[in-house]
KELO-438307 format. One record per residue: x, y, z of N, C-alpha, C in turn; residue in one letter; residue number from 1; chain. Coordinates in steps of 0.1 Angstrom, whole numbers, plus 5000, padded with zeros to 4 digits. Example, Ala and Ser with C-alpha at 12.3 -4.5 7.8 and 13.67 -1.06 7.14 Angstrom:
2
5132	4943	5078	5123	4955	5078	5132	4967	5078	a	1	A
5128	4978	5071	5137	4989	5071	5129	5000	5079	s	2	A
//
This chain:
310
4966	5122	4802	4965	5109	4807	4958	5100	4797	x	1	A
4963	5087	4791	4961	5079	4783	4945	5075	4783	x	2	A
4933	5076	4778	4922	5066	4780	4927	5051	4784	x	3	A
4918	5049	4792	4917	5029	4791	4932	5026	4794	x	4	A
4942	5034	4798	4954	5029	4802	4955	5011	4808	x	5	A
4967	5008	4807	4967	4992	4806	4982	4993	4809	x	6	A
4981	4974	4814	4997	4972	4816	5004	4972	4804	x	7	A
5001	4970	4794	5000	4977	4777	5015	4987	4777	x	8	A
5006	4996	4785	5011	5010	4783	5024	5011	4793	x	9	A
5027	5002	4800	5038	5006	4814	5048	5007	4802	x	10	A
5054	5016	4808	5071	5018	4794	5081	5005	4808	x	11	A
5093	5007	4793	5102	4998	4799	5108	4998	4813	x	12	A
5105	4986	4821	5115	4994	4837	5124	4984	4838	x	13	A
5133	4979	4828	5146	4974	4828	5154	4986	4836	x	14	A
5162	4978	4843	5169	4978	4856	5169	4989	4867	x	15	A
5149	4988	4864	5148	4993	4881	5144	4979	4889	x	16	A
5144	4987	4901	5144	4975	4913	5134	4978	4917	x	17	A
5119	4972	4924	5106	4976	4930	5104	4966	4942	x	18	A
5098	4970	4951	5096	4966	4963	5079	4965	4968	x	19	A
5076	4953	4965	5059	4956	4965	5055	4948	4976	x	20	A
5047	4954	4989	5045	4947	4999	5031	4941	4994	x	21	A
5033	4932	5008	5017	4922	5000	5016	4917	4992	x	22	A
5031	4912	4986	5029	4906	4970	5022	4893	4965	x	23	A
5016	4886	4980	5017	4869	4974	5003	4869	4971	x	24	A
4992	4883	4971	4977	4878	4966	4974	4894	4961	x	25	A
4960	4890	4954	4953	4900	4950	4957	4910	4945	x	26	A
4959	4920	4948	4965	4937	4946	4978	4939	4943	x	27	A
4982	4928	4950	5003	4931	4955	5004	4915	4944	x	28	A
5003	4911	4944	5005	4901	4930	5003	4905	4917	x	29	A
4992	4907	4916	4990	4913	4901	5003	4925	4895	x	30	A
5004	4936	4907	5013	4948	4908	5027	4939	4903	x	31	A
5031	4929	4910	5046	4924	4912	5046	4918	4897	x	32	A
5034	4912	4888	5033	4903	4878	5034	4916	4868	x	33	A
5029	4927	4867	5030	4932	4856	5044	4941	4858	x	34	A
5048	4948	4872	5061	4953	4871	5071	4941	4862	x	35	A
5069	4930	4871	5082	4918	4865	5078	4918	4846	x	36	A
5067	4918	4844	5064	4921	4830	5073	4931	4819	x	37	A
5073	4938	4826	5080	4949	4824	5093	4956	4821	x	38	A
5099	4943	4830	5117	4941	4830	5121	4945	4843	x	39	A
5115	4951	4851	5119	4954	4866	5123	4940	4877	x	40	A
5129	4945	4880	5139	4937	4894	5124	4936	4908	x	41	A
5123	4927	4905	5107	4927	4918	5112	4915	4930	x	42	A
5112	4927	4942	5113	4922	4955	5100	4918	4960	x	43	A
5092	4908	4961	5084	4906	4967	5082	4905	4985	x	44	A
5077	4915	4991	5081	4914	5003	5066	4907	5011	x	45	A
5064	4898	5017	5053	4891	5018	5057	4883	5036	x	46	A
5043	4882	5043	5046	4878	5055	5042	4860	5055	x	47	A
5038	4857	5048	5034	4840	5050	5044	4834	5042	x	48	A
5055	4827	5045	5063	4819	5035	5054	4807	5021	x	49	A
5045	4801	5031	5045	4794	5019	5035	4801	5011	x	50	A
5022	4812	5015	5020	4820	5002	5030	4826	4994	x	51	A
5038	4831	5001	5050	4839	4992	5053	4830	4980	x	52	A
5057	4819	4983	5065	4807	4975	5058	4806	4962	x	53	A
5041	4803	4966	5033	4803	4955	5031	4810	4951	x	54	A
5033	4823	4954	5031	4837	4947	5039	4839	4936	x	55	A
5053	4835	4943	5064	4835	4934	5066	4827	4920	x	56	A
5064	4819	4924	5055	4802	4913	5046	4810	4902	x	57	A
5039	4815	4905	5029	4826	4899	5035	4833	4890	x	58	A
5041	4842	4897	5050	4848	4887	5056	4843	4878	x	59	A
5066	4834	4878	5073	4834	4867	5069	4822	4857	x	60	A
5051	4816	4865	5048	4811	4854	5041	4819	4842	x	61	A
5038	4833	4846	5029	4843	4842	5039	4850	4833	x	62	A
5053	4849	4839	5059	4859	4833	5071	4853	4829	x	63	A
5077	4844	4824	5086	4832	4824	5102	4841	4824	x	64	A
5103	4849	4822	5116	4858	4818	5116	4871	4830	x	65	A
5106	4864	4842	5106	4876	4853	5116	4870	4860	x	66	A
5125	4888	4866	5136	4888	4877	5130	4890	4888	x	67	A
5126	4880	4899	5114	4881	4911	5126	4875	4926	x	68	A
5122	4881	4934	5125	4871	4944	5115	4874	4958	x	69	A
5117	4868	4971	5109	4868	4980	5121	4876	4988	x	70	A
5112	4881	4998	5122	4887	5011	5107	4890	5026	x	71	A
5113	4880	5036	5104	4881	5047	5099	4894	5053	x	72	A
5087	4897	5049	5080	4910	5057	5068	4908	5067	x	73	A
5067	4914	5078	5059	4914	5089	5055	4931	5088	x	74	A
5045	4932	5084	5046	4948	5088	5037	4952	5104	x	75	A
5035	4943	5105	5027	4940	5121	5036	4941	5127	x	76	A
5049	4937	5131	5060	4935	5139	5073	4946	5132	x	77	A
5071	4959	5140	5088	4965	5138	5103	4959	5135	x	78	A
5100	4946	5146	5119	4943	5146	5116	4934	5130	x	79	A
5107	4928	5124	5105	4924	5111	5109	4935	5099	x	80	A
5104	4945	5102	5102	4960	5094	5120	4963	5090	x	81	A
5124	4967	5104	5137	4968	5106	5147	4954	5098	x	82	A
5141	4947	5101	5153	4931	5099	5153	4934	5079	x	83	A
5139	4937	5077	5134	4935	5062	5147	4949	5056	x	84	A
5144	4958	5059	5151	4973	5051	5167	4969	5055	x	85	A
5175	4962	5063	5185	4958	5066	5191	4949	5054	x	86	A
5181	4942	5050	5187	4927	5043	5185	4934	5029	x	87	A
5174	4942	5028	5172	4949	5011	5187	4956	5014	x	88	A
5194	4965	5021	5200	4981	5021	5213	4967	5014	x	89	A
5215	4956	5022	5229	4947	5019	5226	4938	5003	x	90	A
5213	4934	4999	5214	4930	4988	5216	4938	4974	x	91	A
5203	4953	4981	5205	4960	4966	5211	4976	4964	x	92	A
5223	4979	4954	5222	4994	4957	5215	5003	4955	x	93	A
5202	5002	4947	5189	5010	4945	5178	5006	4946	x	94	A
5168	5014	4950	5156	5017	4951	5149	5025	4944	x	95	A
5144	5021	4928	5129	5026	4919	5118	5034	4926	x	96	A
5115	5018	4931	5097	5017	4932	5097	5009	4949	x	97	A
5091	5020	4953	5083	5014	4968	5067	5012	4968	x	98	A
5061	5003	4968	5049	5000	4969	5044	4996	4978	x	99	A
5040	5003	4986	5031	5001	4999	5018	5000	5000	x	100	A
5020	4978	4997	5004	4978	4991	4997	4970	5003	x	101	A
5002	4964	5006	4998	4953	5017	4989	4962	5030	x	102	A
4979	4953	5034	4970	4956	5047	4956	4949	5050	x	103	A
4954	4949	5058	4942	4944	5064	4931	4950	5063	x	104	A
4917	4943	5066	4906	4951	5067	4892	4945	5071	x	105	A
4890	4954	5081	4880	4954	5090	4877	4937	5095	x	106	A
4891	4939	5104	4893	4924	5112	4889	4929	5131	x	107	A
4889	4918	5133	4885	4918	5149	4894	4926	5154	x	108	A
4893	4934	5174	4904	4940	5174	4911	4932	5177	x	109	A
4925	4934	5175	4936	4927	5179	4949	4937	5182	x	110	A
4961	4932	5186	4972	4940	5182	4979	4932	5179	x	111	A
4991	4944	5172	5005	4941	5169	5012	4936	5177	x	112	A
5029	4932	5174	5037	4927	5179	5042	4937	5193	x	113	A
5038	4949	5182	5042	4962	5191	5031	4966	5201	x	114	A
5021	4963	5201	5011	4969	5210	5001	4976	5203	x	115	A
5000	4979	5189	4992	4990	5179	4981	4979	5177	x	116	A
4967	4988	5172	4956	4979	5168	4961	4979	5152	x	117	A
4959	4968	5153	4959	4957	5141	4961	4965	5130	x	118	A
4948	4971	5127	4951	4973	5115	4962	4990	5110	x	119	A
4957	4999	5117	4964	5009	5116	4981	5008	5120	x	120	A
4985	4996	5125	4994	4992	5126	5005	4984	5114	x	121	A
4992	4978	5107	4999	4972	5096	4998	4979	5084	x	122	A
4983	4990	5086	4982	4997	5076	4991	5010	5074	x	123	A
4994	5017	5081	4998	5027	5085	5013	5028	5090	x	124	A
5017	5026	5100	5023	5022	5110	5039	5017	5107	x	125	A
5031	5001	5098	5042	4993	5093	5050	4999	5082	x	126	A
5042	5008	5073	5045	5013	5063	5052	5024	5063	x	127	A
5044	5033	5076	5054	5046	5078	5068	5039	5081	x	128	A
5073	5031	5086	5086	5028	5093	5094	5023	5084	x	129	A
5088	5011	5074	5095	5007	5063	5102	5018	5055	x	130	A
5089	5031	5053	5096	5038	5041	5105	5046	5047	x	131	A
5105	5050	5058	5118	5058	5065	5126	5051	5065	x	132	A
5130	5039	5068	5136	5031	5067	5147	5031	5054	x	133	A
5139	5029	5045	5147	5027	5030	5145	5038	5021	x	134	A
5142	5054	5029	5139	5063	5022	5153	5064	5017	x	135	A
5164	5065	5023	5180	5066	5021	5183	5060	5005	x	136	A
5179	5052	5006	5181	5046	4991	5173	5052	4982	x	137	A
5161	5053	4983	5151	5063	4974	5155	5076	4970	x	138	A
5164	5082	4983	5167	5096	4978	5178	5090	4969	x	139	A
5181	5086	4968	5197	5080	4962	5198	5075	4949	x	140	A
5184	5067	4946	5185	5067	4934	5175	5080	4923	x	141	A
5180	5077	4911	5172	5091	4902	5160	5084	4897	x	142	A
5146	5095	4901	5138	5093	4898	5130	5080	4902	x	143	A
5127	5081	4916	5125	5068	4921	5111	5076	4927	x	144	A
5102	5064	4932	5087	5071	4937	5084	5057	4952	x	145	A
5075	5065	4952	5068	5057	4964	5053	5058	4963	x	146	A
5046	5047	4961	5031	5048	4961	5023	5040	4974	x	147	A
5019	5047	4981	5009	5048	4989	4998	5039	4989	x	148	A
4991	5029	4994	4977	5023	4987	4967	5032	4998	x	149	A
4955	5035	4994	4950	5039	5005	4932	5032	5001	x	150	A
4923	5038	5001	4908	5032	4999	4897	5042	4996	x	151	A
4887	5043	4995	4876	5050	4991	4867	5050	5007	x	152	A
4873	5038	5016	4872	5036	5031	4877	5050	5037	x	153	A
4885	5060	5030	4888	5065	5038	4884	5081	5043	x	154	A
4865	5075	5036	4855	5092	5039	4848	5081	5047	x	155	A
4849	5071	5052	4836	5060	5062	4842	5067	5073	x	156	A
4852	5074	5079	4855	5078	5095	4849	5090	5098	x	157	A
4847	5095	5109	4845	5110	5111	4859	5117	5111	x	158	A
4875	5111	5115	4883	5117	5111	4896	5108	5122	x	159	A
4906	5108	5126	4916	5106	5133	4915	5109	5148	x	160	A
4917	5102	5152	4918	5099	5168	4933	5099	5174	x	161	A
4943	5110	5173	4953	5107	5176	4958	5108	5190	x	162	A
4947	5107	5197	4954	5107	5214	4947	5093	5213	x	163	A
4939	5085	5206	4943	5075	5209	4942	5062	5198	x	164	A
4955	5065	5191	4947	5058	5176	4950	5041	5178	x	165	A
4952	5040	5189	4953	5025	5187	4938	5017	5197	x	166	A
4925	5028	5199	4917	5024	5201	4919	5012	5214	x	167	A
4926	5026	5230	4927	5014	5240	4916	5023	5251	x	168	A
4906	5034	5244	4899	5039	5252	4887	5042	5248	x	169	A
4889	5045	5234	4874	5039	5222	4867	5030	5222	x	170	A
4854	5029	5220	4847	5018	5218	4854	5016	5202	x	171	A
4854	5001	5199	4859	4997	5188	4854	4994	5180	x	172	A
4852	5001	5169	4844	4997	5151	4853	4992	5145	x	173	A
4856	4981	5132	4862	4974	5129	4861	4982	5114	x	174	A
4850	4987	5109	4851	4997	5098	4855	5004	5099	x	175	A
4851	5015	5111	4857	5029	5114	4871	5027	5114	x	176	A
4879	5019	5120	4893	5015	5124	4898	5015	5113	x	177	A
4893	5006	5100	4899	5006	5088	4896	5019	5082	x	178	A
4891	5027	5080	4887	5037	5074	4896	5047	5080	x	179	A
4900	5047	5096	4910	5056	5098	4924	5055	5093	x	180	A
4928	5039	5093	4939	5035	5086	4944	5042	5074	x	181	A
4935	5043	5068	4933	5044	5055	4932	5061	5047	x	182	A
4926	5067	5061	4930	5083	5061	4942	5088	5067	x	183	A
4943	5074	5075	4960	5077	5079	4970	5079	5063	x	184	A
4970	5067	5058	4979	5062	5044	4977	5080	5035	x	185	A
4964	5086	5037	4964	5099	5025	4973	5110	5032	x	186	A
4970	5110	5047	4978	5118	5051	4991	5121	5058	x	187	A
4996	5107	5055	5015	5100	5053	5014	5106	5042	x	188	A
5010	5101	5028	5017	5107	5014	5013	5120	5013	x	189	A
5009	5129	5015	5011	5145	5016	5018	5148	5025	x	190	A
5016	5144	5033	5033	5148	5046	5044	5148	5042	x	191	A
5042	5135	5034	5058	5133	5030	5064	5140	5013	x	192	A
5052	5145	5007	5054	5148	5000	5061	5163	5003	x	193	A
5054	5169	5012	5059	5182	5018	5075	5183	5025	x	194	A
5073	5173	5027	5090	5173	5033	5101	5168	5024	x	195	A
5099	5161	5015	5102	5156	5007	5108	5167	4994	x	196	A
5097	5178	4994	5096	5190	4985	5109	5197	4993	x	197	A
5105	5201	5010	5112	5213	5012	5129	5206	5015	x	198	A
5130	5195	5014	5146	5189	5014	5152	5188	5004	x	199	A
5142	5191	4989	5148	5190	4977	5150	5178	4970	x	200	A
5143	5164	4982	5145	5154	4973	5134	5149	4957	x	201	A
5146	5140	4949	5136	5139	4943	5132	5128	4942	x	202	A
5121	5126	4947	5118	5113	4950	5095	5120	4945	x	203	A
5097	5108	4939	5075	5113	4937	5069	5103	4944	x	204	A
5059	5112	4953	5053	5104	4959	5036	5103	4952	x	205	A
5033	5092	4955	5021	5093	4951	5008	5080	4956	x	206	A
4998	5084	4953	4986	5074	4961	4980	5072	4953	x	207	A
4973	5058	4954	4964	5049	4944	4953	5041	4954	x	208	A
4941	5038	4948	4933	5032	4953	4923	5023	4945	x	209	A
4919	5010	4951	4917	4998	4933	4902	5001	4937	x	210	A
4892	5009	4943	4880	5010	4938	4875	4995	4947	x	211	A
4862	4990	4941	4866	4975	4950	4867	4967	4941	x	212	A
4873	4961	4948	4877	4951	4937	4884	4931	4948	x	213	A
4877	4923	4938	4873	4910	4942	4887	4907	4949	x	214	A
4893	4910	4961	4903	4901	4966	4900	4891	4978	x	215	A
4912	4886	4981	4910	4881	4996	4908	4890	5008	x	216	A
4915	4903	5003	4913	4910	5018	4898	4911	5017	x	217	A
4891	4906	5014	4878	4914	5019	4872	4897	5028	x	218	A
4877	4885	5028	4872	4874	5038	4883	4869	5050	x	219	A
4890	4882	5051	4902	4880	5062	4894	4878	5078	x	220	A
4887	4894	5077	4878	4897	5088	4870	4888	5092	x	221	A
4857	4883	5080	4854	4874	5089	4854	4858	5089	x	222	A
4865	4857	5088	4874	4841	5089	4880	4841	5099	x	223	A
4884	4856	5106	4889	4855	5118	4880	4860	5129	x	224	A
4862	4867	5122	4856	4864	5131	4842	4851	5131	x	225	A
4854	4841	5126	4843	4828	5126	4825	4833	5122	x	226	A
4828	4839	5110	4812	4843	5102	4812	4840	5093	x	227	A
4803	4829	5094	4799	4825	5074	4788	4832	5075	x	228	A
4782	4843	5080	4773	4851	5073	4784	4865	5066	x	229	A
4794	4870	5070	4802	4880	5067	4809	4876	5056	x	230	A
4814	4859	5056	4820	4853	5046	4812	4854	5033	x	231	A
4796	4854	5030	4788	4855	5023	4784	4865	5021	x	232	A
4784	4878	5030	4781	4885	5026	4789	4895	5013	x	233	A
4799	4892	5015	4814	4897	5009	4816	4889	5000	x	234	A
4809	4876	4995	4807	4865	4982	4800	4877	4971	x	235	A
4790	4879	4979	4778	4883	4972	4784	4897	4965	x	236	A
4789	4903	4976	4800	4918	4969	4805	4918	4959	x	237	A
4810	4910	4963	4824	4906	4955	4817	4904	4937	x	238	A
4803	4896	4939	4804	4888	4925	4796	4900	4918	x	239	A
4790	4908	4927	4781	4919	4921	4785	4935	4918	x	240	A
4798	4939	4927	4804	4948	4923	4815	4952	4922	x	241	A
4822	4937	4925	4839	4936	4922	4846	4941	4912	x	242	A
4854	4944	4907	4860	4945	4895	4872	4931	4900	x	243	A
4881	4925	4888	4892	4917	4892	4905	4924	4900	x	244	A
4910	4914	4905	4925	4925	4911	4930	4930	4897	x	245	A
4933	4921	4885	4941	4931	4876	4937	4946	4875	x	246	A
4924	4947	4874	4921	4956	4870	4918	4967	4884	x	247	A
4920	4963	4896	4920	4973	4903	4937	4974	4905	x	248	A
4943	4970	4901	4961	4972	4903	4962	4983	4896	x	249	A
4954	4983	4885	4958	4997	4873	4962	5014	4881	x	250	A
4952	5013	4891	4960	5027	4896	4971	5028	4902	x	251	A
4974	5017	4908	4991	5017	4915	5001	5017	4904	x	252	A
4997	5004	4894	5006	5003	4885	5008	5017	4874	x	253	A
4994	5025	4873	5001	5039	4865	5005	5049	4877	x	254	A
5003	5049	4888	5010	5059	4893	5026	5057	4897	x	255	A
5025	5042	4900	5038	5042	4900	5050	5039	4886	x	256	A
5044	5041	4876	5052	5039	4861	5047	5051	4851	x	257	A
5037	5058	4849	5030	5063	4842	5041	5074	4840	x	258	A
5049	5082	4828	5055	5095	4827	5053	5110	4835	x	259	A
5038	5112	4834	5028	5120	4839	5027	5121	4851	x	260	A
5030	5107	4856	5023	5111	4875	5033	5127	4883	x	261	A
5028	5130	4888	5035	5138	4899	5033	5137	4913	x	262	A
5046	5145	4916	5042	5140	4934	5031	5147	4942	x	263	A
5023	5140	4948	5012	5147	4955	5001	5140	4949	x	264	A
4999	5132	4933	4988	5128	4924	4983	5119	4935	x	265	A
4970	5113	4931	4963	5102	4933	4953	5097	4922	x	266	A
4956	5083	4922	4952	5080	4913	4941	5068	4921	x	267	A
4929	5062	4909	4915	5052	4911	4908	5049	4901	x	268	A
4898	5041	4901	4894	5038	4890	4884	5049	4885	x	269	A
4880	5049	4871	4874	5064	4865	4860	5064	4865	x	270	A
4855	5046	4867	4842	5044	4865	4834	5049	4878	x	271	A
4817	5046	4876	4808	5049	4887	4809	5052	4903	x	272	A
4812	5058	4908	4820	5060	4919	4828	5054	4925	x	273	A
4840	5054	4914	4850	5050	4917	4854	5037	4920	x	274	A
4844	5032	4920	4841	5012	4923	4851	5005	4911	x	275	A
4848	5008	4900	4860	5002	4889	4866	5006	4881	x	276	A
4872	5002	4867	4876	5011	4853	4887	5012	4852	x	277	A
4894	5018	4848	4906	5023	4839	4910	5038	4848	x	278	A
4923	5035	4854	4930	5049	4858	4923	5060	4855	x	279	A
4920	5070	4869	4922	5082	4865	4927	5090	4876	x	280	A
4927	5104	4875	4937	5111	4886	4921	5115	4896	x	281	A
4921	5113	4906	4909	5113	4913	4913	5127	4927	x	282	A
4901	5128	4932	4903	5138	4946	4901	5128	4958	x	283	A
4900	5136	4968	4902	5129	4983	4889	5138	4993	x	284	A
4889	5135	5004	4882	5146	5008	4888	5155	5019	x	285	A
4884	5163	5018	4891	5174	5027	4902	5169	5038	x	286	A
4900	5164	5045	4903	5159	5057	4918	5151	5058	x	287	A
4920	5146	5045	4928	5136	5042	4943	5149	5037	x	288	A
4939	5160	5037	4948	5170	5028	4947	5186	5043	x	289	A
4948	5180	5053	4943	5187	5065	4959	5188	5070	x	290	A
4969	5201	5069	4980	5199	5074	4984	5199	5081	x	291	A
4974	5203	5095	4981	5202	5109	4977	5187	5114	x	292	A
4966	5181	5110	4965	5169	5113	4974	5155	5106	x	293	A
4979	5160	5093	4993	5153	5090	5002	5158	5099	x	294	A
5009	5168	5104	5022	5169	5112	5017	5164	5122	x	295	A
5004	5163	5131	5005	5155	5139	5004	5137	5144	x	296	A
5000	5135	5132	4999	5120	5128	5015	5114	5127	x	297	A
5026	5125	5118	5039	5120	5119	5043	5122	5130	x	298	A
5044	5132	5137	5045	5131	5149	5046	5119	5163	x	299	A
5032	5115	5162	5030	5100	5167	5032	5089	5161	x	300	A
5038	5090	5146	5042	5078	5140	5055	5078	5144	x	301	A
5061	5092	5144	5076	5088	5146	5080	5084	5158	x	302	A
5073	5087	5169	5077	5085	5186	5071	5071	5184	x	303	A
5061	5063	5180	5054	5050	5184	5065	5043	5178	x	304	A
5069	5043	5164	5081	5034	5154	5090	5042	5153	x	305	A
5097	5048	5166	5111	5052	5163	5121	5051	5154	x	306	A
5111	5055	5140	5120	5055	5132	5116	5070	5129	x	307	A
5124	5079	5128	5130	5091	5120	5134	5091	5109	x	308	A
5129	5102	5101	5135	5106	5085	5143	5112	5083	x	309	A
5147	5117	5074	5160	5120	5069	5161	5136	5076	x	310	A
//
């Protein structure tokens, strides 16, 4: 693995096609600006139109010779999920790069379109469905991956609550919730990696996580819980132990381009506990790598977003 790896280092991805959710801020921007950097075909899939717009504006002021476009994503809402992998399967014949970067964090409860709390819904949820969804095309093309975003949130839980993960009989923590999300996302990409393995596809899966690092998701919560003490408190984070989004994108962007990655890897930043730095291949904690508690997490993913895999 490269020291100090950089967008520098992404080799050529002329005429792959990448699919990066979340693309119009922070994490999922920077990802979409250095793919398009790169020569890749970047689907921006994003839920707010007019951020999207601007995002897009972004891009190709950043990158003047980028192939970018927008395509409407809700990952809160299934028939969105479904409408979105419908309109990609008719525009494009392949699938690269799946980046499943988009999500929330530690917002009020709320639910989905579907009835799921909020976040493990958008975190989790939206994502498991999308990528069954458009796994068909992933098997289909050669040497395509899927990366995972997941968090360093995801040793803050005591563990999964799957008789009741959408928190309708729990008292509700707003960290805890995100933290399960988030152990949800490690134990989707070893699941899938396992099934993935025993069907012979070749598709790599793999997980990344930006350390913290200064975005907007961190003033979503409490802008939607009317706190300018939460708003400040997360100023103060931000300016004291943030790293920038570029530089927390670095693990998504080398796991999903890097020669080296393999499926099953996870990649974060290398510095001080993991808070910032330059790529490296990192561990998880136990729990997140727990097999019977992945088969039963797919399990209730597949009955809740009746979507099935291959």
């Amino acid at each position: 693995m490269a020291t100090n790896w950089d967008t520098r280092q992404i080799p050529s991805q002329v005429g792959r096609v990448a699919v990066v959710t979340g693309a119009s801020s922070g994490l999922g921007l920077e990802t979409a600006v250095a793919l398009a950097g790169a020569g890749a075909k970047v689907v921006m899939a994003c839920r707010n139109p007019a951020k999207a717009a601007d995002a897009l504006a972004q891009v190709k002021r950043r990158r003047p010779n980028a192939d970018a476009e927008l395509m409407a994503l809700d990952l809160a809402d299934l028939a969105s999920v479904r409408r979105f992998a419908s309109e990609f399967a008719s525009r494009h014949s392949r699938l690269d790069l799946l980046i499943n970067n988009a999500g929330v964090m530690a917002v009020p409860f709320q639910k989905t379109a579907d009835g799921f709390e909020m976040q493990i819904g958008t975190n989790h949820f939206g994502h498991f469905a999308l990528t069954g969804l458009l796994l068909e095309k992933l098997v289909a093309t050669k040497d395509s991956r899927i990366v995972n975003l997941a968090s360093l949130a995801h040793r803050w839980t005591r563990g999964m609550n799957l008789e009741d993960p959408n928190f309708e009989r729990a008292r509700y923590n707003k960290w805890d919730a995100y933290g399960k999300s988030k152990l949800a996302n490690l134990l989707f990409t070893f699941e899938l990696v396992r099934r993935l393995q025993a069907s012979a596809a070749n598709v790599v899966v793999a997980a990344a996580h930006p350390g913290y690092s200064s975005t907007n998701l961190q003033f979503v919560g409490p802008q939607q819980a009317k706190s300018s003490f939460g708003s400040a408190l997360m100023k103060i984070g931000n300016s004291l132990f943030g790293q920038s989004a570029a530089m927390g994108a670095l693990p998504t962007l080398y796991a999903a381009t890097a020669p080296d990655v393999g499926t099953g890897d996870y990649y974060g930043p290398g510095g001080f506990q993991q808070i910032g730095g330059y790529p490296v291949k990192v561990g998880c904690r136990k729990a997140a790598r727990d097999v019977q508690t992945a088969a039963q997490l797919w399990t209730v993913s597949e009955k809740l977003t009746s979507v099935k895999y291959l």
